[in-house]
N, C-alpha and C positions, 0 to 999 in steps of 0.2 A: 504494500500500500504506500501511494505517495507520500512524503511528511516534507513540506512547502518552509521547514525551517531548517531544512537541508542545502545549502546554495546550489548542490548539482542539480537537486529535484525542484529547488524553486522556480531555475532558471535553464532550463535541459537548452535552451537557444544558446545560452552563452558558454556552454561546458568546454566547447571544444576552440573556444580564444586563448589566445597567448594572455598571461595574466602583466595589465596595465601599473607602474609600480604606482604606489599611494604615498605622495609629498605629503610631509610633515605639515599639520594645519597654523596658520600664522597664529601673532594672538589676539589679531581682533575677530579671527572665527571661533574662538573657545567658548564654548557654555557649561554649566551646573552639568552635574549630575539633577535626574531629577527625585526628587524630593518633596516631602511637606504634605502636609492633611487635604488639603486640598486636591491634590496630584491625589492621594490614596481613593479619595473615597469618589473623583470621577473614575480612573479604573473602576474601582468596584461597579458603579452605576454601568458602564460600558458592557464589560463583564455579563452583571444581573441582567440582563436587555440582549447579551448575546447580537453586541455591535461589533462590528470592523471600522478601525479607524483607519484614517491616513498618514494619522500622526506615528504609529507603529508602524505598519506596513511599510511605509516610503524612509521610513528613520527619522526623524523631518527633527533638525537639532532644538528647535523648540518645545520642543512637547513637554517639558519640567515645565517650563512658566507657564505657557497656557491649560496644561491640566492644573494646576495648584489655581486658575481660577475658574475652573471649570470650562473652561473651554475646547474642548476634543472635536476634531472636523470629522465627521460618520463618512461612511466608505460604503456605499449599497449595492446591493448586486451582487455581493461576494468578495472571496479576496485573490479572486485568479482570474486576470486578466490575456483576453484574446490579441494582444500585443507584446511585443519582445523590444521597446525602445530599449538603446543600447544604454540608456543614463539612471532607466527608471527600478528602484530596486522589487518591486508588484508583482509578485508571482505572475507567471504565465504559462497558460495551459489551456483546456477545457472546463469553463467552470461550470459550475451544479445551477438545475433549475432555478428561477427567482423563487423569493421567498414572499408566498404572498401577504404573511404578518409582518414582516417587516418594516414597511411603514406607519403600522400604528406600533411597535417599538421603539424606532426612532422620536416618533411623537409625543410619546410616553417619556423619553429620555431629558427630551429636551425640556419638557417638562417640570421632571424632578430638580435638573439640574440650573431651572428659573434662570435660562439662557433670555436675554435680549435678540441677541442676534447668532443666529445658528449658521452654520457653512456645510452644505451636503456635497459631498462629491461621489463619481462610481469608478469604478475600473470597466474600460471599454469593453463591451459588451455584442464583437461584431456577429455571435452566432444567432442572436435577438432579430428578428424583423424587424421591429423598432428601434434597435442598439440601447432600449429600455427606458425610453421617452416616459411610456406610458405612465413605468416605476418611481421614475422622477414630479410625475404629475401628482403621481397617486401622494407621494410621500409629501408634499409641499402642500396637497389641503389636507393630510390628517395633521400637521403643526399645526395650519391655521386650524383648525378645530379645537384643538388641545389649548395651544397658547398663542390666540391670536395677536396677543401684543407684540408679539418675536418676529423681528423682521430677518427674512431666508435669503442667505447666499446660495446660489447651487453651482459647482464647479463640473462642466458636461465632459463624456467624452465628444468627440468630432463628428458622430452621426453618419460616417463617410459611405456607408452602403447603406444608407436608407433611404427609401423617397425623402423628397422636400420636405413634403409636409409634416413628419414628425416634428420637428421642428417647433410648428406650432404647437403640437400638444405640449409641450415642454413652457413657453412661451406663456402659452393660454391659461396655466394654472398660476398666474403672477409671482413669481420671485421679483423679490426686493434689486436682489442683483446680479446677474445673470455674467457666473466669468467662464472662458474657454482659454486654456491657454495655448500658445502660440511656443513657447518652451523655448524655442533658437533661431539664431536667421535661416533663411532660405536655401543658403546654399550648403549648411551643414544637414540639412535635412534625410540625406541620403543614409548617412551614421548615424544620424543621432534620431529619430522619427521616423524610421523607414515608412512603416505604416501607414503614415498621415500624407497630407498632403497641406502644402504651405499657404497656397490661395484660396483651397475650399475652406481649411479653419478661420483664414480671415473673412472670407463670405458669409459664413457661421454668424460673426460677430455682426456683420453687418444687417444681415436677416432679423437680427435681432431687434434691431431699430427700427426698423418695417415693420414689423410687424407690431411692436409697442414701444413706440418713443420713449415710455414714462418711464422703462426700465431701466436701469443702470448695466452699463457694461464693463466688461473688467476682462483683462488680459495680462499674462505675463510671460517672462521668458528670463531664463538663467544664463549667465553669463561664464565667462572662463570654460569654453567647449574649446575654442579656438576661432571663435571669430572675433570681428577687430569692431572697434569704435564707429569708423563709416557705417559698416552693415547692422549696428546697434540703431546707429539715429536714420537710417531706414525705414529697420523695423514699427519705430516712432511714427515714419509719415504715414506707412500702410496706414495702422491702427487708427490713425487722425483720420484720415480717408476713408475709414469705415466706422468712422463717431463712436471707437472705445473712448470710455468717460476714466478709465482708471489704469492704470498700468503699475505693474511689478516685477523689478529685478531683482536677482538675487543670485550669490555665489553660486556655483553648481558644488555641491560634493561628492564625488566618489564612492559608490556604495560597499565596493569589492572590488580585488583584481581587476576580476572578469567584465568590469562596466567600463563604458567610456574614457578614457583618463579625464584628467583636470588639467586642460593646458596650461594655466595660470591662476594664482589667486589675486584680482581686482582688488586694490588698494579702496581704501573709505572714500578716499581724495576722488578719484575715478568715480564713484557711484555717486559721490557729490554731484560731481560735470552730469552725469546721465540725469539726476532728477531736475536740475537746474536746463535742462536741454529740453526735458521733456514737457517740462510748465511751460517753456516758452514756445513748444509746438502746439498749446492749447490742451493738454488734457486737466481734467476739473481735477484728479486724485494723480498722484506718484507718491510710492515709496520703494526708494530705490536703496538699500544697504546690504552688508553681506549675507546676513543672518535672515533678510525680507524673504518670506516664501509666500503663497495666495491667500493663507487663511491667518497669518500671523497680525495680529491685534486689528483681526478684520471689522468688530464691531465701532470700535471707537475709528476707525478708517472709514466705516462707512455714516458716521455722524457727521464726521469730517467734509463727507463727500457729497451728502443731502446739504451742507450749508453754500458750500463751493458750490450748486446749480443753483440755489435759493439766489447767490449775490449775483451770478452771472443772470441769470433772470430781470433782477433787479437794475443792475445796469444797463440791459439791452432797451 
């Protein structure tokens, strides 16, 4: 039987790569251990609810601070994804049927955990005729049911063999703010995203707006793959081009050997230039630092970002 905490059996794509070596991390990417009452008893609640987070899954260096405030970004669908990006640590396999309690689990959770603002994300789901739109719709009115004061991030996969119009089912059930990410430039896409395609995910974003102006949009992409500064402030115009309202950079790190390497580590200085690049291309939200990943201090980002349309409004 597979056990997914195996790196041969998590990752049976990557077994047979030469292993990439792993640089020493500077010290402005060091973080806590995690730790604290807070941390314990969101596990627990995760746990009891029989969720998958992304925060485990992906490794994601924050997950002490944001669990000690109860903050855990849920992972639906499962935790084996029908992709093999070369960066991403998410199992990959065949995953098991949806689960159809799962979204009043999740709601249930979010709940207990008298979250403000929630962040749902899934592992792509290309064996779905949907890619699991439907899951994501279902899952965003049992919160609204439960706690409708909690305004929902959902972070999608790319939808890329599905008709159009799921899309809208996704769409139709109103998230607060709707991110897809974009993950690297273009021309790394072949290594690093084989899967995806570069101009449908920005399409994505843009459908988005189409179809509900009032939503929020959010993208992001990790840096230190091996692309350079031009192809960053690029990326910038796409996303302007297609009225992302939010944008997020952030160090890329190295999961294992067998991943992608880490061409470089992006100095603070550097992600200064990117967020200060990125305000002046018009977007209403940037958090550009090393440690910034999609769901890190998303709630008070997205308070941030409901005032930022409020003024631009107001000015126009």
């Amino acid at each position: 039987m597979r056990d997914i905490k195996i790196p041969t059996e998590r990752h049976p794509e990557k077994a047979h790569r030469k292993d990439n070596p792993q640089p020493k991390k500077p010290d402005w990417i060091r973080v806590k251990a995690p730790t604290g009452k807070g941390y314990q008893e969101t596990h627990r609640i995760m746990r009891e609810h029989k969720l998958v987070t992304v925060c485990e899954e992906a490794g994601c260096p924050n997950a002490g601070e944001c669990w000690n405030q109860g903050h855990a970004t849920m992972m639906i669908m499962g935790d084996i994804c029908t992709r093999g990006c070369s960066f991403c640590n998410i199992a990959t396999g065949r995953p098991d049927a949806l689960d159809v309690f799962e979204p009043g689990r999740v709601a249930d959770a979010v709940q207990k955990l008298g979250l403000n603002h929630v962040v749902i994300t899934s592992v792509d789901r290309d064996d779905l005729a949907d890619g699991g739109a439907e899951h994501f719709a279902q899952t965003i009115r049992a919160i609204r049911h439960r706690s409708p004061a909690t305004t929902i991030e959902i972070l999608t996969p790319d939808f890329l063999k599905c008709a159009p119009e799921v899309l809208e089912t996704v769409v139709r059930a109103k998230p607060d703010v709707f991110n897809h990410n974009l993950e690297t430039v273009p021309g790394l896409y072949p290594e690093v995203r084989p899967g995806a395609r570069y101009f449908h995910s920005l399409r994505l974003l843009q459908r988005v707006k189409e179809i509900d102006p009032s939503i929020f949009t959010k993208s992001g992409i990790m840096v230190g793959l091996g692309e350079d500064a031009q192809s960053v402030r690029q990326v910038m115009d796409d996303m302007r081009a297609a009225d992302v309202d939010f944008l997020t950079i952030g160090q890329y790190l190295q999961p294992t050997p067998k991943h992608h390497a880490v061409d470089r580590f992006v100095t603070p200085d550097e992600f200064a230039t990117y967020e200060k690049n990125a305000y002046g291309k018009g977007f209403l939200m940037v958090s550009a630092t090393p440690l910034t990943r999609s769901s890190y201090h998303a709630g008070d980002d997205f308070a941030r970002l409901r005032e930022a349309r409020e003024r631009k409004l107001a000015e126009a």
